[in-house]
C-alpha positions as a LaTeX table, in Angstrom:
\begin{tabular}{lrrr}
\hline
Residue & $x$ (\AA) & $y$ (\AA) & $z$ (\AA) \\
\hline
Unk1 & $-52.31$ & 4.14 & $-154.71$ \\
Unk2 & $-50.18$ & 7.13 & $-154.25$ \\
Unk3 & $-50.54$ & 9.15 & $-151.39$ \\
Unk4 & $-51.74$ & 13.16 & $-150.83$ \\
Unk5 & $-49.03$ & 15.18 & $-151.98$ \\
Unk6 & $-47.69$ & 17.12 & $-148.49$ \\
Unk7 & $-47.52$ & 20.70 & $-149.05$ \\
Unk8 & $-44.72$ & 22.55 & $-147.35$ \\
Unk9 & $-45.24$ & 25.66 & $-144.75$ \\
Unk10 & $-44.47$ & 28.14 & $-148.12$ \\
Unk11 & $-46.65$ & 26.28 & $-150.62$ \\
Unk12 & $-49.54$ & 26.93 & $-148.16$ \\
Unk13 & $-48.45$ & 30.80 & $-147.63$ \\
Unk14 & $-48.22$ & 31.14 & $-151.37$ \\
Unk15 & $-52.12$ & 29.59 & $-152.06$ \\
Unk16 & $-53.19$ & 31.49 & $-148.84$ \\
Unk17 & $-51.64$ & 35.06 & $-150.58$ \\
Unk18 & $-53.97$ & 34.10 & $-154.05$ \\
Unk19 & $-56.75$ & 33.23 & $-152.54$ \\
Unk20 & $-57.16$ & 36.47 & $-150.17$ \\
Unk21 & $-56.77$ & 38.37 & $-154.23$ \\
Unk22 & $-60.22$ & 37.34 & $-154.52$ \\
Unk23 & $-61.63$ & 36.99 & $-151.35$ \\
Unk24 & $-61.45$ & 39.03 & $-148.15$ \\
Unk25 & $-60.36$ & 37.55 & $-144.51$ \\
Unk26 & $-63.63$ & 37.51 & $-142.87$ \\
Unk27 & $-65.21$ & 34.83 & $-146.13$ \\
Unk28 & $-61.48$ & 33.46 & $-146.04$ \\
Unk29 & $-61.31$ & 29.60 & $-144.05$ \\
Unk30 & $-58.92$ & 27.05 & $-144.06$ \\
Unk31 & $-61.59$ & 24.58 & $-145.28$ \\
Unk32 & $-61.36$ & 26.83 & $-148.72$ \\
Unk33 & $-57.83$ & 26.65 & $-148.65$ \\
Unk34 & $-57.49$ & 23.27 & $-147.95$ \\
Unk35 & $-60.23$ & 22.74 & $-151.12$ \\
Unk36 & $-57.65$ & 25.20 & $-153.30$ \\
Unk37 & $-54.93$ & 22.76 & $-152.50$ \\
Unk38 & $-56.55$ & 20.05 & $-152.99$ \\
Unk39 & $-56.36$ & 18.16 & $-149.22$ \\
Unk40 & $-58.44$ & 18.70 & $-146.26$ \\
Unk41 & $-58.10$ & 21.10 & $-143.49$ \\
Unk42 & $-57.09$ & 19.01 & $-140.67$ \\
Unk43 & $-53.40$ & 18.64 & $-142.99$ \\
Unk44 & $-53.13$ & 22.55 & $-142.70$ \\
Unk45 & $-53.25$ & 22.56 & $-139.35$ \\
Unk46 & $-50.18$ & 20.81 & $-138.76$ \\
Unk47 & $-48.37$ & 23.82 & $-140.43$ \\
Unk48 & $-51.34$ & 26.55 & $-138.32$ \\
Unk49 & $-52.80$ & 26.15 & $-135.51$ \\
Unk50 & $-55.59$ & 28.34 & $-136.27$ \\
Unk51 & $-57.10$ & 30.68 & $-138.88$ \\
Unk52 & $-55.82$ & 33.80 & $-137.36$ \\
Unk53 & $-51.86$ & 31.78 & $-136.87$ \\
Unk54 & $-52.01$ & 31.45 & $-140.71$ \\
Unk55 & $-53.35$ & 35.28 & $-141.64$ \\
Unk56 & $-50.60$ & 36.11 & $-139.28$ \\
Unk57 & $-48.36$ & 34.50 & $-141.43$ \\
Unk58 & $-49.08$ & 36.04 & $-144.38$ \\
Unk59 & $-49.19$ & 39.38 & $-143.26$ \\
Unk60 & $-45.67$ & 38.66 & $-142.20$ \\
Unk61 & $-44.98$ & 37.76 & $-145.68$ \\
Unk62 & $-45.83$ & 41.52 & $-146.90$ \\
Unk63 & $-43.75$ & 43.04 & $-144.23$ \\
Unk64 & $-41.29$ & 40.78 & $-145.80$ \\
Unk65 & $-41.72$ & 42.22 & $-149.03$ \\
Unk66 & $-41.66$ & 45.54 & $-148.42$ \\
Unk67 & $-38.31$ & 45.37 & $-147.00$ \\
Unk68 & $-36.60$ & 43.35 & $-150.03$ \\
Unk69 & $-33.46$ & 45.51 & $-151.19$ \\
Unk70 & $-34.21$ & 48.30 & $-148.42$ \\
Unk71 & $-31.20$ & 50.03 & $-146.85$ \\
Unk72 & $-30.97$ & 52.51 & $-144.62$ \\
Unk73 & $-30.24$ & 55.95 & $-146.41$ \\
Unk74 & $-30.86$ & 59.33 & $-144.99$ \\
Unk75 & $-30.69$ & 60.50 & $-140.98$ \\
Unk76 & $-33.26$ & 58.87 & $-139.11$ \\
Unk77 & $-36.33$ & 60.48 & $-139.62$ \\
Unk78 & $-35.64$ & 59.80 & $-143.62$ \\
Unk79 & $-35.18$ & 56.00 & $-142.60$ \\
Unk80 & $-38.51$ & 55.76 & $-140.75$ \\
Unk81 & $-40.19$ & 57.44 & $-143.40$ \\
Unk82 & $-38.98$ & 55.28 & $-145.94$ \\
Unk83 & $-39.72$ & 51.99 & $-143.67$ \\
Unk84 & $-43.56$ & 53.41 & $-143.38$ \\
Unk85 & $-44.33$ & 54.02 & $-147.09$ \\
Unk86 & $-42.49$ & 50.35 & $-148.05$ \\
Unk87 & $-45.20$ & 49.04 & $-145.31$ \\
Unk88 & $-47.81$ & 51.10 & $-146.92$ \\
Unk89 & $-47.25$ & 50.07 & $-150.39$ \\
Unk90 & $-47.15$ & 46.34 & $-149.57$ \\
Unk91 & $-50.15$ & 46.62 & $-147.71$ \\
Unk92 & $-51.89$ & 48.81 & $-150.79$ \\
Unk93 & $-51.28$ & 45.63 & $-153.02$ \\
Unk94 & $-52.80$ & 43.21 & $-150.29$ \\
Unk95 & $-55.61$ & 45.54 & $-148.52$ \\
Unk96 & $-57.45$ & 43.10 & $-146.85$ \\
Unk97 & $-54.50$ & 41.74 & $-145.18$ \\
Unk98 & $-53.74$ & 45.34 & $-143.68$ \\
Unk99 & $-56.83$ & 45.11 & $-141.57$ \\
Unk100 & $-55.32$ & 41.45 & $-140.20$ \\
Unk101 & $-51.81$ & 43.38 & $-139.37$ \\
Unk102 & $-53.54$ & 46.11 & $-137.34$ \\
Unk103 & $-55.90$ & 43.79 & $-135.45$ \\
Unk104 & $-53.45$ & 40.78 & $-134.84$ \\
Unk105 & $-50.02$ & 41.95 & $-135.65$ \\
Unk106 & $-47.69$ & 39.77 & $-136.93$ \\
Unk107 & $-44.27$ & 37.18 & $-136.28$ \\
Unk108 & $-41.98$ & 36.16 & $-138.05$ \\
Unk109 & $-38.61$ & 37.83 & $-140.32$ \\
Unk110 & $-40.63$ & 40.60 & $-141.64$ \\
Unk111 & $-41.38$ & 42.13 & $-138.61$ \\
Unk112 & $-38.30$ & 41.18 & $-137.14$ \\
Unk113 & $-36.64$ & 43.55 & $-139.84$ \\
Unk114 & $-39.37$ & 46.53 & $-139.55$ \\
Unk115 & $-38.83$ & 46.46 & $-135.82$ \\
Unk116 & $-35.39$ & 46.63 & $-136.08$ \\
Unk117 & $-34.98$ & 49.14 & $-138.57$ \\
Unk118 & $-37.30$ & 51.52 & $-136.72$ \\
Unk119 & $-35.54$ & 50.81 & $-133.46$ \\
Unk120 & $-32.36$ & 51.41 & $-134.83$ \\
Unk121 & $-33.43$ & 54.89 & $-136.64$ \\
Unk122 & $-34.50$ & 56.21 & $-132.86$ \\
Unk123 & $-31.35$ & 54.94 & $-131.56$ \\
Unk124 & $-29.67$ & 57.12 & $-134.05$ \\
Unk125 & $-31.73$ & 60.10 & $-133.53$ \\
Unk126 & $-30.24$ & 60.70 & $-130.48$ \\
Unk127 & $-33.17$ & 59.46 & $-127.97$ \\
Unk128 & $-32.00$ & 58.14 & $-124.64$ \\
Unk129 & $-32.54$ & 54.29 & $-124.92$ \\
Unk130 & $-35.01$ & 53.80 & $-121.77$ \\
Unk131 & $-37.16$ & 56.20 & $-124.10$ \\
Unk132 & $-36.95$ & 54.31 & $-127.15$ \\
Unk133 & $-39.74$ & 51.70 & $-126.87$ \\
Unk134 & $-42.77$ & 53.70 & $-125.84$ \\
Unk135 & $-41.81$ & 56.20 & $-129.06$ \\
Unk136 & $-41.93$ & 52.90 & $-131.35$ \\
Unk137 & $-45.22$ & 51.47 & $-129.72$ \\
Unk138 & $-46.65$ & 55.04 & $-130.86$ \\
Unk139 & $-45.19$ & 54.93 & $-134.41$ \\
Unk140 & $-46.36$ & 51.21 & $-134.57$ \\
Unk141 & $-50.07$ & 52.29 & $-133.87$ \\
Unk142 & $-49.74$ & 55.34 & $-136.04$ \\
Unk143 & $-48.62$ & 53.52 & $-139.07$ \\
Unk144 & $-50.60$ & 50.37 & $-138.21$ \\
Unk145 & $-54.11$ & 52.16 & $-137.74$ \\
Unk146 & $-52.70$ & 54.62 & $-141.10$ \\
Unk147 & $-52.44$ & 51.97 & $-143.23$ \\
Unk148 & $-55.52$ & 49.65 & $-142.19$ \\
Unk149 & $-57.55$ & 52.58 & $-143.07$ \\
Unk150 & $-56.21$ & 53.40 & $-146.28$ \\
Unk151 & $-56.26$ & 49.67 & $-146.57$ \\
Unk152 & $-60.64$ & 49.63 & $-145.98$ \\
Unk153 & $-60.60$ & 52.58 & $-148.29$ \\
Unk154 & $-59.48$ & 50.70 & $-151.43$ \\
Unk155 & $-61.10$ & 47.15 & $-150.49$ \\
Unk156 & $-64.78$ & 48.84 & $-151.83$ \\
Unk157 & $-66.36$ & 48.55 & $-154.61$ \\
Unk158 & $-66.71$ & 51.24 & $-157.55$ \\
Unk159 & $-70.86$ & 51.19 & $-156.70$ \\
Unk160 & $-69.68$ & 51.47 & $-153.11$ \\
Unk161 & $-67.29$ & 54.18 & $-153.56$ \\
Unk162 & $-70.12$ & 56.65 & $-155.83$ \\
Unk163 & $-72.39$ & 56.00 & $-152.98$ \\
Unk164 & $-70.20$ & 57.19 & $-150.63$ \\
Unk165 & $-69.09$ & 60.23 & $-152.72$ \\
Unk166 & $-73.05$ & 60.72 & $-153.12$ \\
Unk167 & $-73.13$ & 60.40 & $-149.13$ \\
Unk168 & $-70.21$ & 63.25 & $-148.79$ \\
Unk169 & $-71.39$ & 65.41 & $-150.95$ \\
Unk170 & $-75.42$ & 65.76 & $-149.36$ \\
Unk171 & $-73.57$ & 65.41 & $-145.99$ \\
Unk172 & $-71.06$ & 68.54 & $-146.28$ \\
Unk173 & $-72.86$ & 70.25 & $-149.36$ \\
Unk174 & $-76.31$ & 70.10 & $-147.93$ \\
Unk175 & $-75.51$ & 70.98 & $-144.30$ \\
Unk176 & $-77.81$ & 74.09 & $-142.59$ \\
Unk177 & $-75.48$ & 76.53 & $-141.90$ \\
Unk178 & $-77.56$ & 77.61 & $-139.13$ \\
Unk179 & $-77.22$ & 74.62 & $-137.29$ \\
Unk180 & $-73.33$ & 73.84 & $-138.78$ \\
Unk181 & $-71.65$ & 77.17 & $-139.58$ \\
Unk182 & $-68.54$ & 75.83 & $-140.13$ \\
Unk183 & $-69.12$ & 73.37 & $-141.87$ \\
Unk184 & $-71.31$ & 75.54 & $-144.65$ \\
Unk185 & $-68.69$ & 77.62 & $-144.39$ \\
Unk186 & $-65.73$ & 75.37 & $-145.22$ \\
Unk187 & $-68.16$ & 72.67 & $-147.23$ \\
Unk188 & $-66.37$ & 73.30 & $-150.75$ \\
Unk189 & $-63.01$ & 72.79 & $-149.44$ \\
Unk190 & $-63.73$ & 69.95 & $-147.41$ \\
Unk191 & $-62.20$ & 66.91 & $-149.19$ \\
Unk192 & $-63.11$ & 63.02 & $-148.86$ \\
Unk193 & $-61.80$ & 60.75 & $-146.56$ \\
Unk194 & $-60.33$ & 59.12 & $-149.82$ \\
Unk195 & $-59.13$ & 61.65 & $-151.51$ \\
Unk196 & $-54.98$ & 62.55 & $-151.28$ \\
Unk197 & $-53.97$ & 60.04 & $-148.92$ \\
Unk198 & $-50.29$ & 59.65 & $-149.57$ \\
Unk199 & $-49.88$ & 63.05 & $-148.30$ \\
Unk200 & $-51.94$ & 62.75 & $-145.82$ \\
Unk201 & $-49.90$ & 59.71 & $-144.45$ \\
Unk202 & $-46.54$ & 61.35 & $-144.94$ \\
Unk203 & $-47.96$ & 64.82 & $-143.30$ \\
Unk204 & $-49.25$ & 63.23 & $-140.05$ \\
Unk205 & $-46.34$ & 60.44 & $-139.98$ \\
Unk206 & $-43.89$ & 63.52 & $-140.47$ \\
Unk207 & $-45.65$ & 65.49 & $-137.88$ \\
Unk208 & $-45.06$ & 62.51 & $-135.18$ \\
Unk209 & $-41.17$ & 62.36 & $-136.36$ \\
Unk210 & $-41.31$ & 66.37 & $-135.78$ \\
Unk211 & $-42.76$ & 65.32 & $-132.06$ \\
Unk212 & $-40.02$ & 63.20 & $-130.93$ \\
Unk213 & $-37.06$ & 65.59 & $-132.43$ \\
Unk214 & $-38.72$ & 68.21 & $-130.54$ \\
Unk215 & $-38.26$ & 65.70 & $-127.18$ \\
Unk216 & $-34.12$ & 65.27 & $-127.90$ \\
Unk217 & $-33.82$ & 68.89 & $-128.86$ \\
Unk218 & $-36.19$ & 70.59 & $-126.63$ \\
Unk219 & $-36.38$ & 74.65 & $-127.48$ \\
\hline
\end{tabular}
C-alpha cells in the first residue's frame, strides 16, 4: 500500500495562504490544514513547531511578495514610502494575516529584504548610524500598527460595515452640543474611520519621514 504523500515546507505555505482566503487566524488550526492536505497534524509539525511558527511563515510570504521586482528609486524618503505602500498592498489582499504581522512579526527573506531596504534608505538620508535603529523600530510600529488596522477595517462584513456607519452617524450626528461642542460643531465634516485611508497612511507615514529629516537638518 503506498504511503502518505510528504508535503514539502512550500506545499504547506501554499494550502496555509488558501485556506486563511476563507477563514480568519483565530478559526484557522493546523488540524484543518492538515484535513485540507489530506494527512494529520502531527506531519505538519515537523515543518512548524506551532500554530503561530506557521502564521509566521506566511506572513513572511506577503512581505515576500510585496517586494518582487522592487528597486530602490527616488532619495530616501521616496524609497521608504514606496517599501510601506508595497507592505500595505500585500497585506490589503491577505487582511487577516496583517493582524498576525503586527502581533508576532515575522522571519524569514521577506523581512530580511524590508529591513534592509528601510535600513539602507536611513543610511542614505544622512542619519548618523548609532541613530539608525531606534528611527526604524518607530517606522516598524507605525507601518505595522497602520496596516493591521486598515487590515481589521476590510476583514468585516457588508452587514457589519452599515452597522457601523449606522453607529457613526447617531454617534457624531446625534451628539448634544451642550455637552460636546466640538463635536456638533465639526459633526458633518467628521469622516469614518474607514473612509480615505490611503491618504491617511501616506499623510501620517510622510509626516514621520518629515520628523526624522527635521533631526539631520535641524532649523
Amino acid at each position: 500500500m503506498a504511503g502518505r504523500r510528504r508535503w514539502s515546507t512550500e506545499e504547506i505555505l501554499d494550502a496555509a495562504v488558501e485556506l486563511l482566503r476563507t477563514s480568519d487566524t483565530e478559526t484557522f488550526s493546523v488540524r484543518k490544514l492538515g484535513a485540507v492536505l489530506g494527512t494529520d497534524s502531527s506531519s505538519l509539525y515537523r515543518h512548524f513547531r506551532s500554530k503561530t511558527e506557521l502564521l509566521r511563515a506566511v506572513a513572511d510570504r506577503i512581505l515576500l511578495a510585496s517586494m518582487d521586482g522592487y528597486r530602490a528609486e527616488g532619495d530616501w524618503k521616496q524609497r521608504i514610502t514606496a517599501v510601506a505602500l508595497r507592505v500595505r498592498e500585500a497585506f490589503g489582499q491577505q487582511p487577516q494575516l496583517a493582524a498576525v504581522w503586527g502581533r508576532y512579526a515575522s522571519g524569514g527573506a521577506g523581512s530580511r529584504l524590508v529591513v534592509e531596504e528601510v535600513l539602507q534608505a536611513l543610511r542614505a538620508s544622512g542619519l548618523p548610524d548609532e541613530d539608525i535603529p531606534a528611527r526604524y523600530h518607530r517606522l516598524a510600529v507605525l507601518i505595522a500598527a497602520l496596516v493591521a488596522s486598515e487590515a481589521g477595517v476590510s476583514t468585516i462584513t457588508p452587514g457589519e460595515y452599515e452597522q457601523g456607519m449606522e453607529l457613526f452617524r447617531v454617534t457624531v450626528l446625534g451628539a448634544d452640543p451642550e455637552r460636546f461642542p466640538a463635536l456638533a460643531h465639526f459633526a458633518r465634516d467628521v469622516r469614518p474611520l474607514g473612509v480615505d485611508r490611503r491618504a491617511a497612511f501616506e499623510e501620517i507615514l510622510a509626516a514621520q519621514l518629515a520628523h526624522i529629516e527635521a533631526a539631520i537638518c535641524p532649523s
